[in-house]
C-alpha positions as CSV (number, residue, x, y, z in Angstrom):
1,X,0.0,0.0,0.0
2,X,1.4,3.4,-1.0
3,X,0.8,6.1,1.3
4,X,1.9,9.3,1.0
5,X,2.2,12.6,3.8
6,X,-1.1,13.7,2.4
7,X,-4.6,12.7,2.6
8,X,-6.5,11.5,-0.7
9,X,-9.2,12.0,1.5
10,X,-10.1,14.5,4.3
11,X,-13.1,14.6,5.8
12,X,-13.6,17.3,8.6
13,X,-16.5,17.5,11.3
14,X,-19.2,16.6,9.2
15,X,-22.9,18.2,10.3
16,X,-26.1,16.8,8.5
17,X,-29.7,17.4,9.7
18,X,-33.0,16.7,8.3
19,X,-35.1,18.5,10.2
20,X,-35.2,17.9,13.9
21,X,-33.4,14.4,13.3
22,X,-29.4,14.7,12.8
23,X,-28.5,12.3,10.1
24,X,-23.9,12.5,10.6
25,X,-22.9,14.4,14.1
26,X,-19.3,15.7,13.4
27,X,-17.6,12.9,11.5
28,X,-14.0,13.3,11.0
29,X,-11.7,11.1,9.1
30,X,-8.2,10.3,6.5
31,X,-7.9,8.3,4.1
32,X,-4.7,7.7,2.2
33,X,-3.5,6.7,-0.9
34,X,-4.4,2.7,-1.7
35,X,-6.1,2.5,1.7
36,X,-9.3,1.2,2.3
37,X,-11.8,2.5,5.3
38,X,-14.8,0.5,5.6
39,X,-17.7,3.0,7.0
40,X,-19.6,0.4,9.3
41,X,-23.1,0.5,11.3
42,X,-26.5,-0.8,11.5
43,X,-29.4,0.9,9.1
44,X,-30.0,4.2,9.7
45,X,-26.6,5.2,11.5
46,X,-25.7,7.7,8.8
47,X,-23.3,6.2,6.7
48,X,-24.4,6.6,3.3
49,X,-25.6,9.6,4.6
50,X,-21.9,10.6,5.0
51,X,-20.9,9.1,1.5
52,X,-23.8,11.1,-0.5
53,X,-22.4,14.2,1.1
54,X,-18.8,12.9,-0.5
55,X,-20.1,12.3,-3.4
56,X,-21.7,16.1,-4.2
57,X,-24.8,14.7,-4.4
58,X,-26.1,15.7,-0.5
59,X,-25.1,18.9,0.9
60,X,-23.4,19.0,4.3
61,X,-25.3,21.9,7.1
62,X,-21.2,22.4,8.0
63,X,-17.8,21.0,7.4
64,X,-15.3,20.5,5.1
65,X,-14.2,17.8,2.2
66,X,-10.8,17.9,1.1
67,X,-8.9,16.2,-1.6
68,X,-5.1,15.7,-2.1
69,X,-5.1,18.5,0.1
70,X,-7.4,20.8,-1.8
71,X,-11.1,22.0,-0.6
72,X,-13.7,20.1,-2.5
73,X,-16.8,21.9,-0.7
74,X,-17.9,23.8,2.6
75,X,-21.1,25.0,3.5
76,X,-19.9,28.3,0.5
77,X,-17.5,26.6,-1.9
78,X,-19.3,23.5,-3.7
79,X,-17.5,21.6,-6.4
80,X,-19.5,19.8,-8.8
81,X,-19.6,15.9,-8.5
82,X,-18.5,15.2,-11.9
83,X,-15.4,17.3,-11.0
84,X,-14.5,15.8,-7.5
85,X,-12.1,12.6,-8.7
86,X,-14.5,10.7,-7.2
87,X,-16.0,7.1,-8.1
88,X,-19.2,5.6,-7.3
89,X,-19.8,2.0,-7.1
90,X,-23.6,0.9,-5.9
91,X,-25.5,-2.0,-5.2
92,X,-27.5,-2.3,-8.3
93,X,-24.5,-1.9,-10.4
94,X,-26.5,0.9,-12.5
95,X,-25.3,0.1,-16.0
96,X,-26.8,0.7,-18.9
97,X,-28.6,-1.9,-21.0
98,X,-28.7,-0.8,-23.7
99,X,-24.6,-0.5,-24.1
100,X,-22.5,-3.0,-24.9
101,X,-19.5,-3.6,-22.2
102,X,-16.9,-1.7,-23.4
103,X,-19.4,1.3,-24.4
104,X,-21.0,1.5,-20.4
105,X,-16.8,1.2,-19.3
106,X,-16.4,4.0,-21.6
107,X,-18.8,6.5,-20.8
108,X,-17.2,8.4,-18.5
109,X,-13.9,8.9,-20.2
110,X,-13.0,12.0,-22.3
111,X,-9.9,11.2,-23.8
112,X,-8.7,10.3,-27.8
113,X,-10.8,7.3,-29.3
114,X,-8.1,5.4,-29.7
115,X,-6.6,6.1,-25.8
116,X,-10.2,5.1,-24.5
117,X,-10.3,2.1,-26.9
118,X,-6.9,0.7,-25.1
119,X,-7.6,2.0,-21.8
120,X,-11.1,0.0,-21.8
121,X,-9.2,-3.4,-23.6
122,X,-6.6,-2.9,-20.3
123,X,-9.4,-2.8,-18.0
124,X,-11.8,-5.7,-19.0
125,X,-8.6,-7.5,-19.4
126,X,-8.0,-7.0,-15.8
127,X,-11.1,-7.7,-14.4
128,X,-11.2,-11.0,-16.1
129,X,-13.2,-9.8,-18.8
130,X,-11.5,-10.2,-22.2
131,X,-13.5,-10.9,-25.1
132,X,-16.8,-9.3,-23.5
133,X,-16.7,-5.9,-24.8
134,X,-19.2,-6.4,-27.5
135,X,-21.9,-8.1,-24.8
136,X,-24.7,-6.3,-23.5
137,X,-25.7,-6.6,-19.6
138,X,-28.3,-9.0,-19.6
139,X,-26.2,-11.7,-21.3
140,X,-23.8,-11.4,-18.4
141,X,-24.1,-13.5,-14.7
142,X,-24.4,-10.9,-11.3
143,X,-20.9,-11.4,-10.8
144,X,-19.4,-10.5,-14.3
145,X,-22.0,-7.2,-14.0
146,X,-20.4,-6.3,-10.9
147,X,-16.7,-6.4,-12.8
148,X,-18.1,-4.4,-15.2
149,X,-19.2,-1.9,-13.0
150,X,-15.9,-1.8,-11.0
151,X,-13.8,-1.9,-14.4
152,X,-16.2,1.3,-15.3
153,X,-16.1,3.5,-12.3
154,X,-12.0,3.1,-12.4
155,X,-11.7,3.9,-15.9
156,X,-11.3,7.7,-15.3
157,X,-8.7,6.8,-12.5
158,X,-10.5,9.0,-9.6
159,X,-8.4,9.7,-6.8
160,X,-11.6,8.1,-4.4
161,X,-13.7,5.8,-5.1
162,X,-17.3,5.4,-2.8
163,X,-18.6,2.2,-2.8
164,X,-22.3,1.6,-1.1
165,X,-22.7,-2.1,-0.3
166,X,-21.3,-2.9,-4.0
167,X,-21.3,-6.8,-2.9
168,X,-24.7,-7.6,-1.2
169,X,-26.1,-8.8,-4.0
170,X,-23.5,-11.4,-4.6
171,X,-24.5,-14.9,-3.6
172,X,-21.7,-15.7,-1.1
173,X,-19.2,-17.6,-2.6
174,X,-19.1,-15.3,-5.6
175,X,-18.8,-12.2,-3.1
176,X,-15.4,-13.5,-1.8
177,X,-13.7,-13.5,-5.4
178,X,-15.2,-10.5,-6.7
179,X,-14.4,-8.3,-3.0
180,X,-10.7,-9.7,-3.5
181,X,-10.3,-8.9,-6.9
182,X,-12.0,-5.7,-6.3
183,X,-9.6,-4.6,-3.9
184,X,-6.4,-5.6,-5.4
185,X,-7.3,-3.4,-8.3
186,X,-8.2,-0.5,-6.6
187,X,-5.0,-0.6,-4.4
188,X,-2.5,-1.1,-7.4
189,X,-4.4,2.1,-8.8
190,X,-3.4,3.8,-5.8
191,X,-7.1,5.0,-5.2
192,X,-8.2,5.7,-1.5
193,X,-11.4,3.6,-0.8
194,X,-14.3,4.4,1.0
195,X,-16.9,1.5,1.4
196,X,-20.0,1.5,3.2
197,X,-21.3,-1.8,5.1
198,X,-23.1,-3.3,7.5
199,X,-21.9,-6.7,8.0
200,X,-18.4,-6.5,10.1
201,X,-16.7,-9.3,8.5
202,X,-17.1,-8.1,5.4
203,X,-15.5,-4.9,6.9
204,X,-12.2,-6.7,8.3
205,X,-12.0,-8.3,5.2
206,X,-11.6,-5.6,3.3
207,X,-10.6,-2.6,5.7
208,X,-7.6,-1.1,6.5
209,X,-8.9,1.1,8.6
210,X,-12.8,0.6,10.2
211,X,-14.3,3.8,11.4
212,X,-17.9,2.3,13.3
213,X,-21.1,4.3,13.0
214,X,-23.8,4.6,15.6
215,X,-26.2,7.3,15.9
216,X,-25.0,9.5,13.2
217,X,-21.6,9.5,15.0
218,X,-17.7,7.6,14.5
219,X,-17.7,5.8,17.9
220,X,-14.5,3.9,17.2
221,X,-11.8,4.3,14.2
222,X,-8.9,1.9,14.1
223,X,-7.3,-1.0,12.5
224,X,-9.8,-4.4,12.2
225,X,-7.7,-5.9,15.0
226,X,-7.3,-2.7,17.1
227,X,-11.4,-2.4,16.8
228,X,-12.3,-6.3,17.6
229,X,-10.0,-6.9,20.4
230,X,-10.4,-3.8,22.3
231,X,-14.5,-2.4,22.0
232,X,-14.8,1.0,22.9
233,X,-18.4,0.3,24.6
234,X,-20.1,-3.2,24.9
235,X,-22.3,-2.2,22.0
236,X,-19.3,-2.2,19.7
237,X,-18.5,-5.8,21.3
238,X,-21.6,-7.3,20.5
239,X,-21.6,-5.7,16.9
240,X,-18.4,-8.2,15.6
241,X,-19.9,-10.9,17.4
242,X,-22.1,-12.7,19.9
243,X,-21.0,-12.2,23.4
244,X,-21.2,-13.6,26.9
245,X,-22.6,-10.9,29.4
246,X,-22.0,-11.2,33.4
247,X,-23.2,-8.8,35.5
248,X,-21.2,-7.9,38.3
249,X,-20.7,-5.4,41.9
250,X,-17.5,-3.4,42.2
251,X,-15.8,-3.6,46.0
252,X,-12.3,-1.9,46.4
253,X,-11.4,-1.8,42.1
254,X,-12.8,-5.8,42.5
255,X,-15.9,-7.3,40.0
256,X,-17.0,-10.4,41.8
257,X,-18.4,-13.1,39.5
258,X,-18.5,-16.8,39.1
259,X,-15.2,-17.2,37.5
260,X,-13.1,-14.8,40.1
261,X,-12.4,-11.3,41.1
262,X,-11.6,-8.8,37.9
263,X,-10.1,-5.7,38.0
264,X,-12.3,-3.0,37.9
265,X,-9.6,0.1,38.5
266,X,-11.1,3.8,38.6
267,X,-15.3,2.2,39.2
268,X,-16.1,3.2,42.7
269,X,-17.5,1.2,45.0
270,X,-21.2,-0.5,44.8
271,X,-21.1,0.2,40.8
272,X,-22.4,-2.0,38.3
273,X,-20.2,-3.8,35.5
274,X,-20.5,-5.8,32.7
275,X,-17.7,-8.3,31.8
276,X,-18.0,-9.5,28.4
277,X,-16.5,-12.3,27.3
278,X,-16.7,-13.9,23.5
279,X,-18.1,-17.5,22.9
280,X,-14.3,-18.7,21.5
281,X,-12.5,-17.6,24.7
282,X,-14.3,-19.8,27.6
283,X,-12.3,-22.6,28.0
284,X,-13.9,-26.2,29.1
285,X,-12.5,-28.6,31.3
286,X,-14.1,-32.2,32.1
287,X,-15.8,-32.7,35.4
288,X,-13.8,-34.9,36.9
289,X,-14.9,-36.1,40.5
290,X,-12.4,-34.9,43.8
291,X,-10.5,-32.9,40.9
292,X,-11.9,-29.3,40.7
293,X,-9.2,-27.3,38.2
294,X,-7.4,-25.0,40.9
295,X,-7.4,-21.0,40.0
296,X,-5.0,-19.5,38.5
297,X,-3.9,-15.8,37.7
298,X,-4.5,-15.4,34.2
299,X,-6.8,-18.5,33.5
300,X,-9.3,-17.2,36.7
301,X,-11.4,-19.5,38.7
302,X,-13.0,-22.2,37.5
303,X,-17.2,-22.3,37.7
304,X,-18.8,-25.6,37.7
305,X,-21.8,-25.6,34.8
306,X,-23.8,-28.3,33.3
307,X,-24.9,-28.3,29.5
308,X,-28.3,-27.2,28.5
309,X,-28.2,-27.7,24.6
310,X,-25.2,-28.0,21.9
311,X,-25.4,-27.3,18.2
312,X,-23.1,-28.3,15.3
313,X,-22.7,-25.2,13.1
314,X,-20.4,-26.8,10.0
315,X,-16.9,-25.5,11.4
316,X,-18.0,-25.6,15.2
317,X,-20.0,-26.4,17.9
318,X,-21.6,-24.0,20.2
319,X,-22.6,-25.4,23.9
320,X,-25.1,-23.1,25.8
321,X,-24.3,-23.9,29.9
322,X,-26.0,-22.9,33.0
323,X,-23.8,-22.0,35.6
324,X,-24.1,-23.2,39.1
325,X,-23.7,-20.3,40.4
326,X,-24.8,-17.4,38.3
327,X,-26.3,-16.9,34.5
328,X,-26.4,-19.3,31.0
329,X,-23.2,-19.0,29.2
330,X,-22.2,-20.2,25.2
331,X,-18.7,-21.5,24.5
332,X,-17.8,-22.4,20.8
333,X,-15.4,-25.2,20.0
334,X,-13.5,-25.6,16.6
335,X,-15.3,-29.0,15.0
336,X,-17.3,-31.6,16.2
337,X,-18.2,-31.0,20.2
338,X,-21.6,-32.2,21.4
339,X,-22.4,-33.5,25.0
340,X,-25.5,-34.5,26.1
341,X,-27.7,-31.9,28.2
342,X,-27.2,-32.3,32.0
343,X,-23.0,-33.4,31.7
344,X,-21.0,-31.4,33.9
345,X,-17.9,-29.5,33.3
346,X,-15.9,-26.2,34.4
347,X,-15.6,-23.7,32.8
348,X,-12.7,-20.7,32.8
349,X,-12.5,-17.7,31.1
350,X,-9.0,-15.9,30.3
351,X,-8.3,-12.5,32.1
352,X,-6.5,-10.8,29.3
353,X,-10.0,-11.9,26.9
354,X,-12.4,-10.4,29.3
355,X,-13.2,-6.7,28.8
356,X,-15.2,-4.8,31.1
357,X,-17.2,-2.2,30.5
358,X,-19.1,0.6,33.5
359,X,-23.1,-0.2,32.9
C-alpha cells in the first residue's frame, strides 16, 4: 500500500440534519492513498448519509471535504460531482442496458478514441473480462455485471472511489472473489477507498482502517484488529460478534463473578459492571470427580456448569451452559463438540480476553 504525507481524502467534522433528526454528528476522518476505510453500522446510522455528502450529491449543514489536500466543498464553496475525482460503485451496479460492455466502461472517459479504446481493452482484461466488450448486460451473470461496473467507475482513475454495499447482491461464494479482486485493483491504482457496510466481516476483510457508526456518529476508528480486540463500549463488542454478558458489583477496584475477582480500576464502589467475554475464549474442562481445576492468575477461577443444549454449526460447535452459580453461558469449540444436556464440566474464562465495561 502506498501512502503518501497527504490525505486523498479528508473529511472534517461533518454536520447533517434533516429536520429535527441529525443524520452524521461531526464525523472526522483520512484516508490515504491505496487504503481502504470501511464505514460500518446498522441501518439508519448515517453512513451513506456521510458518502452522498462525498459524493456532491447531498449537501453538508457544516464541514469541510478535502482532496489531495485541496477544498472540494464547505457550506460556501461547492465543487460539482462530476469534478470531485471521485468514483461511485452501488449495489444495483446501475449500467446501462442498452450498451455494450466496453461502451458502459467507456462512458465516463473523455480522452482520444483510440486512448479510451486501449484504456477499456486494459481494464476488461483485468477484471477478467476479455473478449466481452461487445456483450450487453443481460447476457452477463451478477458477478461479471459487478466487474463491469468496477472496471467502469475506475476507468477515469478517480483519486476516491465510494462504494455503497457494491457486494450484497452477490450470492456468497461469488462475493469473496469478486471483493478480493476488487480490492487488489483499486489498491495497485493507488485510489483511496471508502466503502460503506453493515456486515463486520465483510468490513475486516476488506478494511484497513474501520471507522464504526452509531447514531450518526464515528464511535470507534482503528485497524480491524485494534477495533475487535479492544470495544470501545459493549455495544461495539456485540456488533463483531455474539457475546457472553455477566453482570457484576465493584468492591475496592474488584468485580465479583462466578469465574473470580476482575479488576475494575477507577469504578467506585457498589457500581455496576458488565464483563463481556466472546463465545471462543471460555475454556472447558471435564468434570472430573475430587479434581476441581485449581485457579490461576490469568486462567481465573474455574465455575462448575452443566450443559443445556449443543449445536453443530459446520466449522464448530456452540454449547449453551448454566452455571451453578450465576447466569447461561455459550462457548464455541473448533469441530465436532456435542455433550448430552445435564453433563457437567468447568468452565474458565482468560483474564487478558475479558473486557469490562461501567453499565
Amino acid at each position: 500500500m502506498d501512502v503518501s504525507d497527504t490525505p486523498r481524502l479528508e473529511v472534517q467534522n461533518l454536520i447533517r440534519q434533516f429536520g429535527d433528526i441529525p443524520a452524521v454528528r461531526d464525523v472526522s476522518f483520512q484516508i490515504y492513498p491505496g487504503q481502504v476505510m470501511c464505514l460500518l453500522g446498522p441501518s439508519g446510522c448515517g453512513k451513506s448519509t456521510t458518502l452522498r455528502i462525498i459524493a456532491g450529491v447531498e449537501k453538508q449543514d457544516s464541514g469541510r471535504i478535502l482532496v489531495d489536500g485541496d477544498l472540494v466543498c464547505d457550506t460556501i464553496y461547492r465543487l460539482p460531482p462530476e469534478k470531485r475525482a471521485v468514483g461511485l460503485m452501488f449495489q444495483d451496479f446501475a449500467l446501462f442496458p442498452h450498451l455494450t460492455v466496453a461502451a458502459n466502461v467507456a462512458y465516463g472517459l473523455t480522452c482520444a478514441r483510440g486512448e479510451k479504446q486501449e484504456r477499456v481493452a486494459d481494464l476488461l482484461a483485468r477484471v477478467g473480462l476479455h473478449g466481452y466488450d461487445q456483450k450487453y448486460p443481460h447476457q452477463l451473470s451478477g458477478g461479471e455485471q459487478q466487474r463491469v461496473a468496477l472496471a467502469r467507475a475506475i476507468a477515469p482513475q478517480p483519486k476516491v472511489m465510494l462504494m455503497d454495499e457494491p457486494f450484497s447482491g452477490l450470492d456468497e461464494r461469488l462475493r469473496d472473489a469478486v471483493r478480493d479482486e476488487t480490492l487488489k485493483l483499486l489498491t495497485d491504482e493507488g485510489t483511496a477507498v471508502l466503502m460503506v457496510t453493515h456486515d463486520p466481516v465483510e468490513a475486516m476483510r476488506m478494511g484497513d482502517v474501520i471507522a464504526l457508526m452509531r447514531d450518526g456518529r464515528v464511535v470507534q476508528q482503528g485497524s480491524p484488529y485494534t477495533i475487535y480486540n479492544t470495544p470501545a463500549d459493549l455495544q461495539a463488542a456485540r456488533f463483531f460478534s455474539d457475546i457472553n454478558v455477566i453482570e457484576a458489583n465493584v468492591e475496592g477496584a474488584l468485580a465479583d463473578t462466578p469465574f473470580g475477582k476482575f479488576l475494575a480500576p477507577g469504578v467506585a464502589d457498589g457500581s455496576r459492571v458488565d464483563i463481556a467475554i466472546r463465545p471462543q475464549h471460555v475454556h472447558i474442562d471435564f468434570d472430573r470427580p475430587g479434581q476441581a481445576p485449581r485457579p490461576t492468575e490469568a486462567e481465573g477461577q474455574a465455575a462448575h456448569a452443566r450443559v443445556v443444549r449443543s449445536r453443530f454449526l459446520g466449522q464448530q460447535s456452540l454449547v449453551d451452559f448454566l452455571l451453578d452459580d450465576g447466569p447461561s453461558i455459550t462457548a464455541s469449540v473448533p469441530g465436532v463438540f456435542l455433550p448430552k444436556a445435564g453433563t457437567g464440566f468447568y468452565l474458565t474464562c482468560p483474564r487478558r480476553h475479558c473486557k469490562i465495561f461501567r453499565r
